[in-house]
N, C-alpha and C positions, 0 to 999 in steps of 0.2 A: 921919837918912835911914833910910828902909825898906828892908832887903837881904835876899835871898831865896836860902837856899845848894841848893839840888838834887843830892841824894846817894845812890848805892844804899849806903854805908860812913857811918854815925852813932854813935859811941857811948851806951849802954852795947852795945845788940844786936847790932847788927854794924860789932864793933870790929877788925877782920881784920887790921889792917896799917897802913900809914901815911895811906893816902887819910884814914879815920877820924881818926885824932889828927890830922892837919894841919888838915880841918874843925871838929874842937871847939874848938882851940888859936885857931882864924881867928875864929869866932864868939864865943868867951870875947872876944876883944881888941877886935873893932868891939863888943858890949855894952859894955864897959868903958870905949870911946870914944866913948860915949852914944848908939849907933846901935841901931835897933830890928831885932834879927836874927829870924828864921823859918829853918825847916830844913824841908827836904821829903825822907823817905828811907821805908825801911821797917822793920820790925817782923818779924826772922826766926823770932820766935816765932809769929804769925801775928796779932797783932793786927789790927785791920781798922777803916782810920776814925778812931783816935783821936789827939790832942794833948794834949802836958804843957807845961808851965814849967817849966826847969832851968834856976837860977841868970841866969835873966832871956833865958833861949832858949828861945822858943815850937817845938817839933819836932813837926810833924804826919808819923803814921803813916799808911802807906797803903797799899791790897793789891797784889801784883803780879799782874798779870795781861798776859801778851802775845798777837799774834794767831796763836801755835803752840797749839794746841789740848793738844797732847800736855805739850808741859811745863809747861803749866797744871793738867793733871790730875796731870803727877808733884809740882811745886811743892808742890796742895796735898792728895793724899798723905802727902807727908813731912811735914808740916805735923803730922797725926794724930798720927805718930811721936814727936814733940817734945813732951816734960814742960813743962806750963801752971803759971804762978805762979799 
């Protein structure tokens, strides 16, 4: 089965608290129970766009953008702020 997790909380990036660890922990177990998992979250480093394969969980990064004008421009701001790998 194809399953699709939709998350603003994905580890490694934004691993804040338990939303994250309950989605890794859920997605590690249906992979393992031969299901083909996808993650939809973002990238609070600011990536933009892209997807990896971890341990057979396809995670596509995606930007945030909402229809507030204004915390779009603080989001990506801060974004500047933040040390790039």
């Amino acid at each position: 089965m194809n399953i699709v997790i939709i998350s603003s909380e994905f580890p490694p990036y934004t691993n804040w608290g338990g939303i994250a660890t309950f989605n890794d922990n859920l997605s590690k177990l249906l992979v393992s129970l031969g299901h083909d998992v996808s993650v939809v979250t973002y990238d609070a480093k600011g990536n933009i766009y892209s997807s990896v394969n971890r341990e057979g969980i396809v995670i596509h990064y995606i930007p945030i953008k909402t229809k507030y004008k204004l915390v779009n421009f603080i989001y990506y701001k801060l974004l500047t702020l933040l040390p790039r790998k």
